[in-house]
C-alpha positions as CSV (number, residue, x, y, z in Angstrom):
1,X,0.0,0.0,0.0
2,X,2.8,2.2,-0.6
3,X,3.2,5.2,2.2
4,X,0.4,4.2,3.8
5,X,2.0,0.8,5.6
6,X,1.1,0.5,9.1
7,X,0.0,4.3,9.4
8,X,-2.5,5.8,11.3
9,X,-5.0,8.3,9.6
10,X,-7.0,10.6,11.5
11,X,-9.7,12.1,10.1
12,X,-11.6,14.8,11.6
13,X,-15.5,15.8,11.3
14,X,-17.7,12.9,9.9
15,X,-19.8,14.6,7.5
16,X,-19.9,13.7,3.8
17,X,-16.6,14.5,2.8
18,X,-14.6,13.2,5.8
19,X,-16.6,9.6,5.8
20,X,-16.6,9.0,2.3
21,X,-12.5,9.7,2.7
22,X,-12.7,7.0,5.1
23,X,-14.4,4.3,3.0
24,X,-12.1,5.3,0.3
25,X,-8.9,4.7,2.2
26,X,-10.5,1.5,3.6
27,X,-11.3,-0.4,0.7
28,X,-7.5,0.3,-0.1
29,X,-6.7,-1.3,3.3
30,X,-6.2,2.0,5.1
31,X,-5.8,2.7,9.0
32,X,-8.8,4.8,9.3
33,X,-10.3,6.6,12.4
34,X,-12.8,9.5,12.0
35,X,-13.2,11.9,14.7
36,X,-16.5,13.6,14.9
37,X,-18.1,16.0,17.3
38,X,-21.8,14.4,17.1
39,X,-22.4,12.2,20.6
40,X,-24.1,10.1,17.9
41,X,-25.4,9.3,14.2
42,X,-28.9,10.5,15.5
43,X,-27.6,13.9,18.1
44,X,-28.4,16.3,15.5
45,X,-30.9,16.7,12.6
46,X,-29.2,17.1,8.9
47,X,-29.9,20.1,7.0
48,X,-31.4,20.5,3.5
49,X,-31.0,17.9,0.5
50,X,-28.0,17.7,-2.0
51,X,-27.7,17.6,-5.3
52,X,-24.8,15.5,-6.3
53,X,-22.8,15.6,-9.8
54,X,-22.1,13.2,-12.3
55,X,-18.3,14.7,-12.1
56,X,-17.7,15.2,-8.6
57,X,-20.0,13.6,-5.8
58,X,-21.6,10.4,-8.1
59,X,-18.6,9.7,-9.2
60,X,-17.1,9.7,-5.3
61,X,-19.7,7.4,-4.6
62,X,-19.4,5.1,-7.6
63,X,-15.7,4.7,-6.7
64,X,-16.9,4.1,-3.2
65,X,-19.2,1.1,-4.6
66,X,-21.9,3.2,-3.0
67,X,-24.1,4.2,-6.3
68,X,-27.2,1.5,-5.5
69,X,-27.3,2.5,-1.8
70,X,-27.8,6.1,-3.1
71,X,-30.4,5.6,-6.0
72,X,-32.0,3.4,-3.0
73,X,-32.4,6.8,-1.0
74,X,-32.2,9.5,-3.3
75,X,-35.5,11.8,-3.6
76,X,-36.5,11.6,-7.5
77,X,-39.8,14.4,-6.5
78,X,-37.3,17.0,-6.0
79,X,-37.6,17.8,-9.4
80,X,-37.9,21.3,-9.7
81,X,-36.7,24.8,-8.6
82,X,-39.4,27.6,-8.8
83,X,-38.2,30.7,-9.0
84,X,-40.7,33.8,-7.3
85,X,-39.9,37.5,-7.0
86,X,-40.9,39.5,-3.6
87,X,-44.6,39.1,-3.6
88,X,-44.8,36.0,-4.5
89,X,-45.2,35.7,-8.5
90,X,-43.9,33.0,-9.8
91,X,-41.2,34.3,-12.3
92,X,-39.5,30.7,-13.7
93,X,-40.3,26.8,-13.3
94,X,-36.4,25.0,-13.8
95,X,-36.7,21.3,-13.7
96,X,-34.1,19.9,-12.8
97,X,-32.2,16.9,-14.2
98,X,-32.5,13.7,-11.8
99,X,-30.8,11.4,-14.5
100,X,-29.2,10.8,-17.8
101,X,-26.1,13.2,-19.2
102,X,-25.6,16.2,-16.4
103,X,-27.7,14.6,-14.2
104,X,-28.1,15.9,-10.3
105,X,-30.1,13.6,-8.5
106,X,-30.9,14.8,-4.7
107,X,-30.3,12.9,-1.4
108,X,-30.7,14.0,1.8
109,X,-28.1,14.9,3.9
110,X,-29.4,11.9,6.7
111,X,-29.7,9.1,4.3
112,X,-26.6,10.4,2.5
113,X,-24.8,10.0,6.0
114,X,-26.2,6.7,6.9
115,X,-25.3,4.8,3.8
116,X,-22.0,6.5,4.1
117,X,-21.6,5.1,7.9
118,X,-22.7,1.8,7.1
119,X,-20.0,1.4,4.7
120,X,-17.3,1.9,7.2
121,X,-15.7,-1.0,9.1
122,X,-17.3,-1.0,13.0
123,X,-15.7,1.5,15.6
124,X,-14.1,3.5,12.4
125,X,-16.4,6.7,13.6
126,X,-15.2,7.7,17.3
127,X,-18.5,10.2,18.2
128,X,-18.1,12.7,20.9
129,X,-14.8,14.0,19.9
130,X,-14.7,17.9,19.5
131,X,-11.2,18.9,18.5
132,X,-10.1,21.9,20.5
133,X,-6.1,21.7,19.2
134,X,-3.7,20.1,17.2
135,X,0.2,19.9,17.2
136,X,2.9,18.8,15.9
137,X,4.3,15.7,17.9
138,X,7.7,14.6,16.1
139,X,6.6,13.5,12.9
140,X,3.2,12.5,14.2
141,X,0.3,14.4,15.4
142,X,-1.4,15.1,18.5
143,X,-4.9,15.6,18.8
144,X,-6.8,17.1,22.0
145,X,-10.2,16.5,21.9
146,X,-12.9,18.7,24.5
147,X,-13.0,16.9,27.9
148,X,-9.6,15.7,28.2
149,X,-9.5,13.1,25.5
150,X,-5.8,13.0,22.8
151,X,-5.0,10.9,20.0
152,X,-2.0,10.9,17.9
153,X,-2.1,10.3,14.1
154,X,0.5,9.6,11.6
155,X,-1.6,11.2,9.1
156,X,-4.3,13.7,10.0
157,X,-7.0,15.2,7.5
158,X,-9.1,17.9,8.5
159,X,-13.0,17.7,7.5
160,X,-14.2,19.5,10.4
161,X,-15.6,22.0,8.1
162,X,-15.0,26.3,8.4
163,X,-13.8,26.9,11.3
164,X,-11.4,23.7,11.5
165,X,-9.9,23.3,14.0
166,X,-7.0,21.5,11.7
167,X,-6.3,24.6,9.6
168,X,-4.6,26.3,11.9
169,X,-1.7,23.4,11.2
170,X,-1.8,24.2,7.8
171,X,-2.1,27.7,7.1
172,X,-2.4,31.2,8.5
173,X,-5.4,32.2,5.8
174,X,-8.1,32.6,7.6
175,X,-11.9,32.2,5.9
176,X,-13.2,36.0,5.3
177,X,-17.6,36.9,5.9
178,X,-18.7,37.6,2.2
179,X,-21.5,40.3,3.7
180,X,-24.5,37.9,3.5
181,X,-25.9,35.6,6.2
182,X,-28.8,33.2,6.1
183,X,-31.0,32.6,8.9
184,X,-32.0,28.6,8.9
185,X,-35.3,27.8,10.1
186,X,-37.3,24.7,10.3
187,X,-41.5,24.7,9.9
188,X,-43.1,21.5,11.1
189,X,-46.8,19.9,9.4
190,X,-45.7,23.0,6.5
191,X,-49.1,21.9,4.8
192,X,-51.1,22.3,7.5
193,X,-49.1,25.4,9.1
194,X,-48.0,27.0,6.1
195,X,-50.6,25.8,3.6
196,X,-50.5,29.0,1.3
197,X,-46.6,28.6,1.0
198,X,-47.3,25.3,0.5
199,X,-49.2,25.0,-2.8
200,X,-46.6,27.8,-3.8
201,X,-44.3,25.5,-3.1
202,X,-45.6,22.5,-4.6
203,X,-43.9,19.6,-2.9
204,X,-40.3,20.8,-4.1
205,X,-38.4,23.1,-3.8
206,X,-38.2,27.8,-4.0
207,X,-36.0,30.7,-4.5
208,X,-37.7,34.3,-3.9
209,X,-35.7,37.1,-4.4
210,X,-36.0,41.2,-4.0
211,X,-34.1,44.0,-2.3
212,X,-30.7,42.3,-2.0
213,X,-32.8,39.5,-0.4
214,X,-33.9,36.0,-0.6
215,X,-35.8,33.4,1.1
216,X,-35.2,29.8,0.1
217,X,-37.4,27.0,0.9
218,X,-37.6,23.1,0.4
219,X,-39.4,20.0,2.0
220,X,-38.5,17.6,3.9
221,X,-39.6,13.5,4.0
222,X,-41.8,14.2,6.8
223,X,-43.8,17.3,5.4
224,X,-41.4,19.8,7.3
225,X,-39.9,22.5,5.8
226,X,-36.3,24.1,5.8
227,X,-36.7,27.4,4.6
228,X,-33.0,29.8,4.5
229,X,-33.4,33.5,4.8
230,X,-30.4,35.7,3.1
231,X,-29.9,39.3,3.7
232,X,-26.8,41.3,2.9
233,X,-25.1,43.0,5.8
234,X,-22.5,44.2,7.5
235,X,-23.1,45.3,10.7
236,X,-24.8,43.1,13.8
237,X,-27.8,45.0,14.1
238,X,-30.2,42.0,12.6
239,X,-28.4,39.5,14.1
240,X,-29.2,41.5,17.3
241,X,-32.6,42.2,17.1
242,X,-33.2,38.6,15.8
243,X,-31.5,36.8,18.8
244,X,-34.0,39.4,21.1
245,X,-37.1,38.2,19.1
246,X,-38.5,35.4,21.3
247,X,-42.2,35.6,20.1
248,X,-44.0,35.1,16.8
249,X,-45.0,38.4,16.4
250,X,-41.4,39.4,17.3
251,X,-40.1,37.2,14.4
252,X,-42.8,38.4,12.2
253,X,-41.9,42.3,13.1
254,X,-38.5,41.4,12.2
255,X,-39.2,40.0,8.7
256,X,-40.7,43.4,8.3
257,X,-37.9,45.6,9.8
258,X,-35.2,43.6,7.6
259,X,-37.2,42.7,4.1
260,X,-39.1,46.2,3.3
261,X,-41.0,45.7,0.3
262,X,-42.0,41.9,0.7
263,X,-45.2,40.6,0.6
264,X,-47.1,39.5,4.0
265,X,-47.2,36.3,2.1
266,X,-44.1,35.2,3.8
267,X,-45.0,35.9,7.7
268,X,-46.4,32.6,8.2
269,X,-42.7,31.4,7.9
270,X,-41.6,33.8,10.7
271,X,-44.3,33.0,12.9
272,X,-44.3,29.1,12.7
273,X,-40.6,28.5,13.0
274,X,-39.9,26.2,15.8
275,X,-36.5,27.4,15.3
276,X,-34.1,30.3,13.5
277,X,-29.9,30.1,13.6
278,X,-28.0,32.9,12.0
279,X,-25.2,31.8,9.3
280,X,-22.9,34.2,8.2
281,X,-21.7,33.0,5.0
282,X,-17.5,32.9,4.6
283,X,-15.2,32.2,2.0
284,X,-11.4,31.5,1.4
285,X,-9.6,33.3,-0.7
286,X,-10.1,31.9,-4.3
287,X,-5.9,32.4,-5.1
288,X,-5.0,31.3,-2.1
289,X,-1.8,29.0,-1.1
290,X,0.1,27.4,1.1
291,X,3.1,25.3,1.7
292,X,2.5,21.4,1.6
293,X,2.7,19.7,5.1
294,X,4.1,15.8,5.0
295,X,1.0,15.0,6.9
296,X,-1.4,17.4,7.5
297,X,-4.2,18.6,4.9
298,X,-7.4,19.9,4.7
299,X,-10.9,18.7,2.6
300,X,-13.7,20.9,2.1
301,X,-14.8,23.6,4.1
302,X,-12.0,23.3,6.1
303,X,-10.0,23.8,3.0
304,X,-12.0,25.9,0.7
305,X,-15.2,27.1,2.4
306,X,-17.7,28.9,0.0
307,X,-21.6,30.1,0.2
308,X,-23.4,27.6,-1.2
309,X,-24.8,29.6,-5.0
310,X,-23.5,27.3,-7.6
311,X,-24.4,24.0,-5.0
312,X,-20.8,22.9,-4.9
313,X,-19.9,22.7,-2.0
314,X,-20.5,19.1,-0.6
315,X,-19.7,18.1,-4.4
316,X,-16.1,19.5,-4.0
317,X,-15.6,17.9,-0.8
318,X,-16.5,14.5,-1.9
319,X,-13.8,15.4,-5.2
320,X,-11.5,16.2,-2.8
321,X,-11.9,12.8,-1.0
322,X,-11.8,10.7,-4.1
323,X,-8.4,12.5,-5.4
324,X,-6.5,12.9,-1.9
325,X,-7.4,8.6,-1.3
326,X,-6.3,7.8,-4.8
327,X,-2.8,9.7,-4.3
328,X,-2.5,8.6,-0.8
329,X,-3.1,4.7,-1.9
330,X,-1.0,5.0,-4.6
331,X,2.2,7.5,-4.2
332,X,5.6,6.6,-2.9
333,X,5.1,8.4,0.6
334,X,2.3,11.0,2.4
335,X,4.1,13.7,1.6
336,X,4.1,13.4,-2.2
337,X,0.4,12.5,-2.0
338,X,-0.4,15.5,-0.6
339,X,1.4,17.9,-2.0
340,X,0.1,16.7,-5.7
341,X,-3.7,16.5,-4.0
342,X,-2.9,20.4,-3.2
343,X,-1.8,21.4,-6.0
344,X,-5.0,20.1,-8.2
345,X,-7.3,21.3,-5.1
346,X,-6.0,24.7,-5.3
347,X,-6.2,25.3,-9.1
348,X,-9.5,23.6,-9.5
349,X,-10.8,25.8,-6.3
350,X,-9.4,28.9,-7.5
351,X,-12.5,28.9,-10.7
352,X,-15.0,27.2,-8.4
353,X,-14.5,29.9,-5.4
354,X,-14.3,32.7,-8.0
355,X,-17.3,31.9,-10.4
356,X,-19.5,31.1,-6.9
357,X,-18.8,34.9,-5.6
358,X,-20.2,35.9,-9.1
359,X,-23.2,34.2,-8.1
360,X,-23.7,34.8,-4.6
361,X,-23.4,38.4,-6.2
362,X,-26.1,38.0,-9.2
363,X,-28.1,36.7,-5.9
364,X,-28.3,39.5,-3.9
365,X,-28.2,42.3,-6.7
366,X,-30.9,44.9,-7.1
367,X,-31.8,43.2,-10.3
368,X,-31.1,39.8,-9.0
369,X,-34.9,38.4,-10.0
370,X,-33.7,38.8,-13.8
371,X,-30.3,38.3,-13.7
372,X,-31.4,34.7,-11.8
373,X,-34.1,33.9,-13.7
374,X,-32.0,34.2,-17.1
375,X,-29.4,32.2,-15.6
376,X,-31.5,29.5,-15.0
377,X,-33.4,29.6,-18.2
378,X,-29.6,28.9,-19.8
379,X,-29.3,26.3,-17.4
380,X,-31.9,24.9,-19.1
381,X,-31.4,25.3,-22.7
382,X,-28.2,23.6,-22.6
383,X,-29.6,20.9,-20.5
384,X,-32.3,20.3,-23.4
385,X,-29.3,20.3,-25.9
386,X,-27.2,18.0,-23.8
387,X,-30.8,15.5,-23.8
388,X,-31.0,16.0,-27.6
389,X,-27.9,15.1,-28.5
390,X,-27.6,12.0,-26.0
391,X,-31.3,10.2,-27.3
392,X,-29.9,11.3,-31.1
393,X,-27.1,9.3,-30.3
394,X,-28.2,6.1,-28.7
């Protein structure tokens, strides 16, 4: 197994990226541990679903022998994106393409992580382990975990997402705030609590945009709803006043102090939510660099952290996974592996960071409602090319 004999690997945060590293590396015959901060596979409810790409997450899973477990739990009625301005009106209808040539099928992140952890060998995922620090120890390295617990690794991958814990090993660059935040908020029973947002809705999933605003929205298995509120700013006064709002009508009041100009149609969100977290959206420099470590390196956020407007982001981290295991299975000695895995990272990163700021821009720009809407009517021309020329030649 080349540099990999009788080594340890540590890998730290469990979430797509970091465990389908692991599976990777142990169907090579890897010494794999994963480190993840979760008491458990059930402590804490997954976020919104995932489209993954035929280039980047599929074909992560494919080489991870994962691809029926995935069409076995993928959601095939997530099969549109409906685009709404301010008050409501519905502007643009994109389906979205769930197979064939440039397909993105959609999973939710819990299944996603299940199939994921039932891959690994038992006892690979060590839950409860929060890294607090990381040092050098010789050539290995130590881990100190919240409450007292270490480890030491003779190779150690951080996964642990934005504000890694791992990075600081690595690099001085720290992540910057791109001056939008989203506020995630969950509505239970949406057709009975919601129902006016619901038949807008319609079972999938919505964008509405106005004012350097948005409000995102998408359903769940069990007829809840995640629903992502964007604002641009950059002071804390929001954040303030949103922490202070501990009633409905103080959530509702708030929609109204922070999106002037929007419909009442939306207050039901505000005033149903069983729960609202604020965001702030960051990004790593799109040229940025550092030095190669022998045996230390970063995977997704914890590498290249990005907002999420071109729906790369667990796509890149599962890339990053399939090209660091296939170096680190197959190359003369860690260090070699990684620097090569950096170098590919960093060039492919620098045109996927830059060309998302262009769109987290478009997003929250004063014309953003056409500027989004003819995007995703190109989208969808060249996805009804792509379809025409793949049944012409079959």
């Amino acid at each position: 197994m080349s540099g990999l004999d009788g080594k340890k690997i540590a890998i730290v945060g469990g979430g797509p990226g970091g465990l389908t590293l692991a599976r990777l590396l142990q169907q090579g015959g890897a010494q794999v541990l994963v480190y993840e901060r979760d008491q458990s596979r059930s402590a804490r409810v997954q976020g919104s679903a995932l489209d993954l790409h035929e280039n980047s997450g599929l074909a992560a899973l494919e080489a991870a022998g994962l691809m029926d477990a995935f069409w076995a739990n993928h959601r095939p009625d997530l099969d549109r994106l409906r685009l709404t301005d301010a008050a409501g009106t519905v502007l643009h209808d994109h389906p979205r393409q769930m197979s064939g040539a440039g397909k993105r099928p959609e999973i939710e992140r819990g299944p996603l992580r299940d199939l994921l952890l039932d891959s690994l060998q038992p006892g690979t995922v060590q839950w409860d382990c929060k890294l607090e620090a990381a040092e050098m120890q010789g050539e290995q390295v130590l881990l100190r975990f919240a409450g007292g617990r270490t480890a030491v690794a003779d190779i150690a991958i951080g996964c642990d997402g934005a504000n890694s814990r791992l990075r600081e090993l690595v690099t001085p660059i720290r992540p910057e705030y791109v001056g939008v935040s989203l506020v995630e908020c969950l509505v239970r029973a949406g057709a009975q609590t919601i129902p006016e947002l619901w038949e807008l809705l319609g079972g999938s999933a919505l964008i509405a945009l106005g004012g350097e605003r948005t409000i995102g929205m998408g359903t769940k298995p069990d007829g809840s709803v995640l629903v992502y509120v964007g604002l641009k700013t950059q002071d804390t006064a929001a954040r303030e006043s949103l922490e202070e709002a501990s009633t409905p009508a103080q959530r509702v009041a708030w929609f109204h102090a922070n999106f002037e100009g929007w419909s009442t149609l939306w207050e039901p969100l505000f005033r149903e939510a069983v729960s609202m977290v604020w965001r702030p959206l960051l990004v790593c420099p799109a040229d940025q660099h550092w030095d190669a470590k022998p045996n230390v390196t970063l995977i997704g956020d914890a590498a290249h952290v990005m907002p999420p407007y071109a729906g790369e982001g667990v796509n890149m981290a599962m890339l990053d996974a399939l090209v660091l295991s296939r170096l680190l299975l197959h190359e003369a000695s860690s260090a070699e592996a990684i620097a090569k895995y950096e170098a590919e990272m960093f060039a492919r990163m620098q045109h996927m960071t830059a060309d998302t700021m262009t769109n987290t821009e478009m997003f929250y720009a004063p014309d953003a409602a056409d500027r989004v809407v003819a995007l995703f009517r190109r989208f969808g021309d060249a996805e009804m090319t792509r379809f025409k020329q793949t049944t012409k030649n079959c």
